[in-house]
Backbone as CSV, one residue per row, in Angstrom:
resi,resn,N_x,N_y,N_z,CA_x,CA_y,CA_z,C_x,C_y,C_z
1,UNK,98.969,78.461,138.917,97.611,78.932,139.049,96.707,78.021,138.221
2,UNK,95.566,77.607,138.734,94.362,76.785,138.013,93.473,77.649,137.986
3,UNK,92.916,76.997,136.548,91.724,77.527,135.736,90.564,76.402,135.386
4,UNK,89.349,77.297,136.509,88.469,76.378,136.285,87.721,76.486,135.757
5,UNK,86.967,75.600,134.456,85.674,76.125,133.537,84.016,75.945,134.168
6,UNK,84.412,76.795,135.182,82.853,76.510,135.957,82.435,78.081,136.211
7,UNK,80.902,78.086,136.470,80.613,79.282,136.861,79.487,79.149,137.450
8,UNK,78.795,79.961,138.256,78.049,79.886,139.096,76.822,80.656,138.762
9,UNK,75.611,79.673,138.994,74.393,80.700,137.858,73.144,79.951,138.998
10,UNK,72.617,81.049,139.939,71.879,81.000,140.813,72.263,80.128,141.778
11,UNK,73.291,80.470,142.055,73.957,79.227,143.182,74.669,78.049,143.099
12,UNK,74.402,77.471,141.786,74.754,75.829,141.644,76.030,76.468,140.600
13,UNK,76.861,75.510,140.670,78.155,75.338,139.939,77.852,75.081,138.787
14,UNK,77.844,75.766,137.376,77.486,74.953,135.957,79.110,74.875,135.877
15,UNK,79.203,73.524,134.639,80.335,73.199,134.025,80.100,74.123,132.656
16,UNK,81.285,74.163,132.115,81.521,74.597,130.498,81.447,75.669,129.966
17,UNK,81.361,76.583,131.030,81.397,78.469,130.675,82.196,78.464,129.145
18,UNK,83.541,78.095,129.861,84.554,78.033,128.725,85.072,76.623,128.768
19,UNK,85.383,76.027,127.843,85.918,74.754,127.975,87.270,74.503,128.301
20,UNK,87.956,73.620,128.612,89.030,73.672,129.568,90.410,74.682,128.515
21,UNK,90.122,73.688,126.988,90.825,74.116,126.078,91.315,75.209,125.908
22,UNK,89.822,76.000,125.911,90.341,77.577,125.645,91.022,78.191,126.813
23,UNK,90.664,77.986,127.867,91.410,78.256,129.370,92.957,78.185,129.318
24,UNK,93.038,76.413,128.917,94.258,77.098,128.781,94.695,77.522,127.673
25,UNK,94.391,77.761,126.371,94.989,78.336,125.061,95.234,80.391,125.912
26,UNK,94.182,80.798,126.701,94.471,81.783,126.984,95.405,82.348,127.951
27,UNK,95.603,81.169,129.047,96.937,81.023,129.938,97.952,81.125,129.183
28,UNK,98.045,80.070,128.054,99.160,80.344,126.938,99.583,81.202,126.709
29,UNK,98.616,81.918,126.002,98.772,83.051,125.129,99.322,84.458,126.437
30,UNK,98.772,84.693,127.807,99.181,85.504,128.490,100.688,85.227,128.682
31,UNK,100.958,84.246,129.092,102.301,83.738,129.449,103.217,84.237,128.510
32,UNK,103.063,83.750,126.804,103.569,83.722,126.146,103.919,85.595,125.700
33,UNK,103.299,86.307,126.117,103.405,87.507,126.174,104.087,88.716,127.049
34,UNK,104.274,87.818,128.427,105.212,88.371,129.348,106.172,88.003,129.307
35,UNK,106.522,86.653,128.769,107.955,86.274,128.069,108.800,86.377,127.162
36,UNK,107.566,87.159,126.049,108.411,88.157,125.368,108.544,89.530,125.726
37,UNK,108.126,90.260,126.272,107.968,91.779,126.939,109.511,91.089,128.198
38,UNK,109.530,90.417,128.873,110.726,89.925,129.537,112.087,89.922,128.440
39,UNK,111.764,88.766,127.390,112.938,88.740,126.164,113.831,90.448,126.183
40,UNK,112.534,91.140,125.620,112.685,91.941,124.745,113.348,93.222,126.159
41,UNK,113.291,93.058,127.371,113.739,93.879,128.584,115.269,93.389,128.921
42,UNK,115.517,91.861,128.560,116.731,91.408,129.242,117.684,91.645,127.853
43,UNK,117.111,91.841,126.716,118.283,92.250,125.415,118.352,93.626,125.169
44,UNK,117.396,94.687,126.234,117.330,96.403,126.172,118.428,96.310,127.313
45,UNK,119.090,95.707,128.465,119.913,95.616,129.068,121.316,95.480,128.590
46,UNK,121.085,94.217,128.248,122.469,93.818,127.309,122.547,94.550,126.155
47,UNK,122.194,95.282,125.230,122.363,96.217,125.117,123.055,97.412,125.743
48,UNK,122.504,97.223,126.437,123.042,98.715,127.154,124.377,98.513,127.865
49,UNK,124.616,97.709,128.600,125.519,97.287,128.882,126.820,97.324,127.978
50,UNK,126.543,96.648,126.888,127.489,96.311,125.939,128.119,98.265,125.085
51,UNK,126.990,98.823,125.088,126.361,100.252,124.569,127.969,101.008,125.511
52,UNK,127.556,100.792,126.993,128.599,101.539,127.963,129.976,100.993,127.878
53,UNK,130.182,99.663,127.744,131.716,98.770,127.793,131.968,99.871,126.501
54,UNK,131.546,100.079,125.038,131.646,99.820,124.017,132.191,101.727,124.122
55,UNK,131.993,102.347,124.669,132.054,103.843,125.076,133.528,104.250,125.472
56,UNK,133.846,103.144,127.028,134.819,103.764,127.305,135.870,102.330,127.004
57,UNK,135.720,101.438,126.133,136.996,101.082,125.246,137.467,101.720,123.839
58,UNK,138.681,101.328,123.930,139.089,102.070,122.896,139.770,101.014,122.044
59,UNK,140.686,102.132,120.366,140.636,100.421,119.225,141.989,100.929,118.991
60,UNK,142.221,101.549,119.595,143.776,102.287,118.914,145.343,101.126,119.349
61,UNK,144.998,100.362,120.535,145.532,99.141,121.049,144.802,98.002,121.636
62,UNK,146.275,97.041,121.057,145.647,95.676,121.038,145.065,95.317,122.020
63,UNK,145.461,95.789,122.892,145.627,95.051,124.568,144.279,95.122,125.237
64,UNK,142.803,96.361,124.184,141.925,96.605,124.676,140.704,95.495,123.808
65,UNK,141.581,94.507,123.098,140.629,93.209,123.053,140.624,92.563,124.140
66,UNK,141.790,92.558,124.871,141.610,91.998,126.400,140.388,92.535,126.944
67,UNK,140.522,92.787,127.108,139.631,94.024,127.905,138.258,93.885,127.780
68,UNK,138.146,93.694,126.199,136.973,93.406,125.537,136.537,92.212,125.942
69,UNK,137.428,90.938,125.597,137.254,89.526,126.125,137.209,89.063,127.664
70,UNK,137.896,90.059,128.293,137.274,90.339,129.724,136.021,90.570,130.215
71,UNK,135.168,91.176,129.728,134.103,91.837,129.835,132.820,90.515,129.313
72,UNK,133.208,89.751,128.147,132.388,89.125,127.447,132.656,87.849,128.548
73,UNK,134.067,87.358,129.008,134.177,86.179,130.121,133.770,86.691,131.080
74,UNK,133.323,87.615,132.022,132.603,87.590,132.897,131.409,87.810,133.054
75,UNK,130.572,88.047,131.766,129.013,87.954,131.741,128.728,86.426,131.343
76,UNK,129.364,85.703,131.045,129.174,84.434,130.204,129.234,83.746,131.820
77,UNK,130.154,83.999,132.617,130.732,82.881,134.005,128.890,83.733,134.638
78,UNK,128.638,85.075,135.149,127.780,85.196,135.218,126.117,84.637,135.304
79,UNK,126.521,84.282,133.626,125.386,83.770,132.702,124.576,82.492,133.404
80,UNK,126.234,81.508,133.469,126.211,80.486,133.527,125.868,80.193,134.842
81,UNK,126.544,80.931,135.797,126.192,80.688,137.381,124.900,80.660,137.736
82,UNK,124.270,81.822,137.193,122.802,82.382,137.529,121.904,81.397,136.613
83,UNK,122.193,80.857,135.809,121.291,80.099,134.336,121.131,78.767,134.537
84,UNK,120.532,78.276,133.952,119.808,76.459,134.418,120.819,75.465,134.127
85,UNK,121.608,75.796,133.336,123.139,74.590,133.324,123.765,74.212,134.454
86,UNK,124.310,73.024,134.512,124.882,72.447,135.122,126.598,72.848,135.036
87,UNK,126.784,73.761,136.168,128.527,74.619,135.993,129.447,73.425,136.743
88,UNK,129.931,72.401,136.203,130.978,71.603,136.801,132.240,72.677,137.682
89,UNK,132.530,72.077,138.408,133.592,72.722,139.103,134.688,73.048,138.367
90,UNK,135.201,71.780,137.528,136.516,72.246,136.861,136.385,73.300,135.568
91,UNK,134.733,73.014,134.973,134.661,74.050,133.634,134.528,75.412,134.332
92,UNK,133.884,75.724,135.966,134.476,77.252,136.427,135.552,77.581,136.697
93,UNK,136.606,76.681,137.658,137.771,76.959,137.709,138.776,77.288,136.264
94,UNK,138.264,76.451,134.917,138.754,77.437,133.919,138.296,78.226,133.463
95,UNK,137.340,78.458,133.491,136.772,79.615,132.990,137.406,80.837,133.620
96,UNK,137.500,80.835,135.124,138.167,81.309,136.611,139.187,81.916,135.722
97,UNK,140.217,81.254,135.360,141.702,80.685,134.781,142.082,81.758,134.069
98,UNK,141.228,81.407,133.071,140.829,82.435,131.498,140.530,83.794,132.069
99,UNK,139.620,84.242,133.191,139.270,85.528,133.248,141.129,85.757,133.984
100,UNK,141.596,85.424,134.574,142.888,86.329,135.284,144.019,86.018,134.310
101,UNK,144.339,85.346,133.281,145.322,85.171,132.316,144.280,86.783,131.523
102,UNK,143.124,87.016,131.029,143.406,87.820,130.126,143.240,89.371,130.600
103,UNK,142.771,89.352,132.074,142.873,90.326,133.137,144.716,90.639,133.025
104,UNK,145.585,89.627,133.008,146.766,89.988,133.230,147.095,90.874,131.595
105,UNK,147.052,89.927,130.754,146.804,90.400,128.968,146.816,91.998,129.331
106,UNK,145.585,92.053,129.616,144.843,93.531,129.307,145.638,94.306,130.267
107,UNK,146.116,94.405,131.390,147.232,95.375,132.336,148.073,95.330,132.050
108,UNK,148.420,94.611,131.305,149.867,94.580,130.587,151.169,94.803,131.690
109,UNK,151.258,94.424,132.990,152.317,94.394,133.822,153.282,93.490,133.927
110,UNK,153.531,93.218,133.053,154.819,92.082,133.480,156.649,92.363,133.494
111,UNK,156.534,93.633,133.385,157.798,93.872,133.260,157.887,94.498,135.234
112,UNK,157.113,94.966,135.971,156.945,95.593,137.300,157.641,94.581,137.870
113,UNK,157.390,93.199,138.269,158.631,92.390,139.321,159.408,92.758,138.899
114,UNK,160.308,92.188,137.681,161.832,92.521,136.986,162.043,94.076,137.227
115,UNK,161.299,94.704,137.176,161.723,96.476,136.668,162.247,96.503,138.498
116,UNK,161.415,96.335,139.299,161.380,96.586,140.296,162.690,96.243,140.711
117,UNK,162.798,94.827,140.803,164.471,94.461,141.136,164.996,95.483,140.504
118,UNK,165.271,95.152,139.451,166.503,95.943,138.368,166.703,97.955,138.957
119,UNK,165.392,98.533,138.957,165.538,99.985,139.899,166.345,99.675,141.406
120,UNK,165.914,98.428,142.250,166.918,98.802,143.183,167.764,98.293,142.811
121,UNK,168.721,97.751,142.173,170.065,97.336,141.965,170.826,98.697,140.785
122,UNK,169.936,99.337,140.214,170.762,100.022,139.636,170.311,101.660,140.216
123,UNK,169.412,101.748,141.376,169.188,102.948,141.449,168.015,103.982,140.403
124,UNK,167.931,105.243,140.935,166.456,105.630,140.066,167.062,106.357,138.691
125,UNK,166.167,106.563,137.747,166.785,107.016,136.634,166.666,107.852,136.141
126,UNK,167.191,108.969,135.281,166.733,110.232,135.346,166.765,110.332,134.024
127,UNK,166.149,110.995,133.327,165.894,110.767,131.814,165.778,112.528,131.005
128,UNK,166.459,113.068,130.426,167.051,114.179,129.562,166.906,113.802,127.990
129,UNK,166.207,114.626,128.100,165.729,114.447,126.015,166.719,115.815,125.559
130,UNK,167.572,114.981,124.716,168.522,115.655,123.487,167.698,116.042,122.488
131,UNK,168.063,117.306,121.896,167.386,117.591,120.661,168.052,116.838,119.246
132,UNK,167.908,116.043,118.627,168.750,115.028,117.349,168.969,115.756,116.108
133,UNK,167.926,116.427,115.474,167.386,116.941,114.258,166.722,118.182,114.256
134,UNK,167.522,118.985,113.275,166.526,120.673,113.537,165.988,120.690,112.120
135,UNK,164.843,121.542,112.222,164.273,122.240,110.740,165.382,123.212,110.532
136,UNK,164.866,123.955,109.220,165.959,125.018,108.201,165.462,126.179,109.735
137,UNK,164.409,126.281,110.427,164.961,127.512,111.389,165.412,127.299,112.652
138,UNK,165.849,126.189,113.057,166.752,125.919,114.490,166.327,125.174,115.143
139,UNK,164.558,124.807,114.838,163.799,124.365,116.017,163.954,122.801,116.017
140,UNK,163.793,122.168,117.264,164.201,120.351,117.052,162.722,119.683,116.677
141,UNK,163.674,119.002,115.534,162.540,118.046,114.966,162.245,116.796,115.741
142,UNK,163.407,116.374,115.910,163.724,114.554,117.011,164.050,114.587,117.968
143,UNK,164.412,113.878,118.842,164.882,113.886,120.450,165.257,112.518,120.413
144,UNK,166.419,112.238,121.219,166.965,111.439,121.718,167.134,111.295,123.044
145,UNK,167.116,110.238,123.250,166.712,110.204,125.599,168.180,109.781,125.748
146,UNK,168.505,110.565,126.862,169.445,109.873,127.800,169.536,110.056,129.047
147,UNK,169.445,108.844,129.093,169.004,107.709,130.638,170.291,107.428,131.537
148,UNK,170.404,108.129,132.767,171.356,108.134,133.702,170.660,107.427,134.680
149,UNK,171.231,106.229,135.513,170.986,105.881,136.602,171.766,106.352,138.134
150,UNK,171.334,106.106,138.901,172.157,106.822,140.475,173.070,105.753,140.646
151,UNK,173.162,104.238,140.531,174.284,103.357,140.904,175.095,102.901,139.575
152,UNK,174.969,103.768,138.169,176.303,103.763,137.265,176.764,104.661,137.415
153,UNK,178.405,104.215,137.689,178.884,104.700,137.704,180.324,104.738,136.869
154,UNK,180.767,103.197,136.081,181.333,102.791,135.195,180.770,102.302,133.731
155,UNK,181.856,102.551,133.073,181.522,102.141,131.795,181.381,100.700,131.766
156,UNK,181.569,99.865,132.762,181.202,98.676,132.791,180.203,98.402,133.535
157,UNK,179.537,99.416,134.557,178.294,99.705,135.111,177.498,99.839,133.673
158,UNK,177.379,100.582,133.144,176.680,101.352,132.128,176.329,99.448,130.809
159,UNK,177.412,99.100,130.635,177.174,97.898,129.668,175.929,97.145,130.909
160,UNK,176.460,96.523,131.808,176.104,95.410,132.831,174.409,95.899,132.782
161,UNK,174.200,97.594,133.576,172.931,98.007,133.583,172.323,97.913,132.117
162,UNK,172.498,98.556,130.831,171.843,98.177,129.800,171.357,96.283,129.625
163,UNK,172.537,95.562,129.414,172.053,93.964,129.871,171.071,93.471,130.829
164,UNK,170.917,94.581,132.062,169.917,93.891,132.967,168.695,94.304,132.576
165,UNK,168.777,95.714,131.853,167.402,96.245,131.213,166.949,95.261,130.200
166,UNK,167.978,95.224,129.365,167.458,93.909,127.859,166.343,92.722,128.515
167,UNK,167.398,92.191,130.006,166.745,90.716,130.318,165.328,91.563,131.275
168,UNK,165.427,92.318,131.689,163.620,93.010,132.246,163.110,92.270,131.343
169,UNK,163.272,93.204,129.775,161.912,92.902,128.901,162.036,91.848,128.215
170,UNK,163.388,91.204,127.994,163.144,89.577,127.641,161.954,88.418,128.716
171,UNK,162.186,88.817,130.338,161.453,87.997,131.093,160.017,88.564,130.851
172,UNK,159.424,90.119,130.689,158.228,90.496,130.889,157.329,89.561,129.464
173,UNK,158.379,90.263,128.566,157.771,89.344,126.900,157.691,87.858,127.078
174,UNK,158.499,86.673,127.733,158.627,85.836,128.298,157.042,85.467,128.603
175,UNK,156.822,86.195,129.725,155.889,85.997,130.714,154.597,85.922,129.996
176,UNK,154.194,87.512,128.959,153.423,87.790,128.104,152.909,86.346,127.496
177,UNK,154.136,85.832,126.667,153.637,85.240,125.290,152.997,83.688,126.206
178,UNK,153.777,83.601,127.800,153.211,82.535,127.908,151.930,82.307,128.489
179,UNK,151.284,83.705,128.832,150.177,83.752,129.427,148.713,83.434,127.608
180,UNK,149.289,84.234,126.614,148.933,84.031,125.614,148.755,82.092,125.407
181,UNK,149.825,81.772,125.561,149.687,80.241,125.029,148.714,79.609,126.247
182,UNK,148.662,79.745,127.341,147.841,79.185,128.355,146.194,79.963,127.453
183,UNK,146.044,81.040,127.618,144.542,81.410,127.125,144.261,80.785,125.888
184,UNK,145.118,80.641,124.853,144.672,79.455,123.455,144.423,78.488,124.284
185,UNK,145.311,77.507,124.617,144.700,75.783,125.730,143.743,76.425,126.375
186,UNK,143.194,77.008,127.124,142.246,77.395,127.568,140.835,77.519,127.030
187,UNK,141.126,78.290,126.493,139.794,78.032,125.056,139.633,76.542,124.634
188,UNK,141.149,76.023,123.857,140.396,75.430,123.179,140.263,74.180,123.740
189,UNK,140.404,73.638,124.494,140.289,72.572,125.567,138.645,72.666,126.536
190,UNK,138.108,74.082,126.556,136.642,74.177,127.595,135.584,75.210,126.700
191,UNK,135.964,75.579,125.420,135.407,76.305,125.249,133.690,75.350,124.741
192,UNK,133.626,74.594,124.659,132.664,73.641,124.460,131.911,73.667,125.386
193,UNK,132.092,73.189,126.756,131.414,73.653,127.879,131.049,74.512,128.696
194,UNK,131.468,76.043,128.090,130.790,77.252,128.625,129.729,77.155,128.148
195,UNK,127.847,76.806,128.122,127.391,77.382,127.689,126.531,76.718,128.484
196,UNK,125.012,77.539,128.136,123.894,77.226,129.038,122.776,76.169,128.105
């Protein structure tokens, strides 16, 4: 929009009502006022935003820093998409990277392939809590589980199935720690170029 310092006084155009200066010192000054009333609307958001994430996470487990760092990598990829920087292809594709390594983090599923095999090869399992430990009036203090499957049926079933359970959570922990070491390289290899 232009601002012209002219005004009209019995027909003819005078110059210098206001001089150009102040014209624009007052364009300035309007501008400069909806851009903070804007500021101050886009950080009552984020706020709020952060206000609701901040509600229904919880601190009692680790796994809900994922969760947390989930939330903060996809307003940042966001940020960046929608924002005046220049998003190279490869700094989104890691960024990409980073959001489903700590998406995996935070679901914590890595034992479901392995478990899955391992239930059909050994059948479903049925699980009976023993009472271990009583107080001075009878009642059980502890419990102990025991875990029957439908395809043991030997005491060499019973060793073999415990071993295939061990290697489940050796491969799930496996899987875990290496998704962990990919999100460190991840960071620290692009974390320089996330920004606007």
């Amino acid at each position: 929009m232009k601002f012209y310092s002219k005004q009209i006084k019995d027909g003819i155009l005078e110059d210098d009502l206001f001089p150009e200066g102040v014209i624009r010192n007052i364009k300035y000054f309007i501008n400069d006022i909806f851009d903070k009333i804007e500021h101050i609307l886009i950080k009552l958001n984020r706020s709020l935003s952060y206000a609701k994430f901040g509600y229904n996470n919880e601190d009692y487990d680790f796994n809900f820093f994922y969760d947390m760092m989930l939330f903060k990598l996809k307003r940042i990829k966001k940020s960046l998409e929608e924002g005046s920087s220049v998003f190279q292809e490869e700094e989104k594709e890691a960024l990409n990277k980073l959001i489903k390594v700590c998406d995996r983090l935070y679901k914590e599923n890595y034992d479901e392939e392995y478990y899955n095999k391992y239930e059909k090869k050994w059948g479903e399992s049925h699980i009976t809590s023993i009472p271990a430990s009583f107080d001075k009036e009878g009642k059980p203090l502890t419990y102990t589980m025991d875990i029957k499957y439908d395809n043991v049926h030997t005491e060499e079933d019973d060793i073999n199935q415990r071993n295939d359970l061990s290697a489940v959570w050796q491969r799930a922990e496996k899987d875990r720690e290496l998704d962990i070491i990919e999100m460190m390289i991840l960071i620290k290899d692009n974390e320089h170029t996330w920004w606007d």
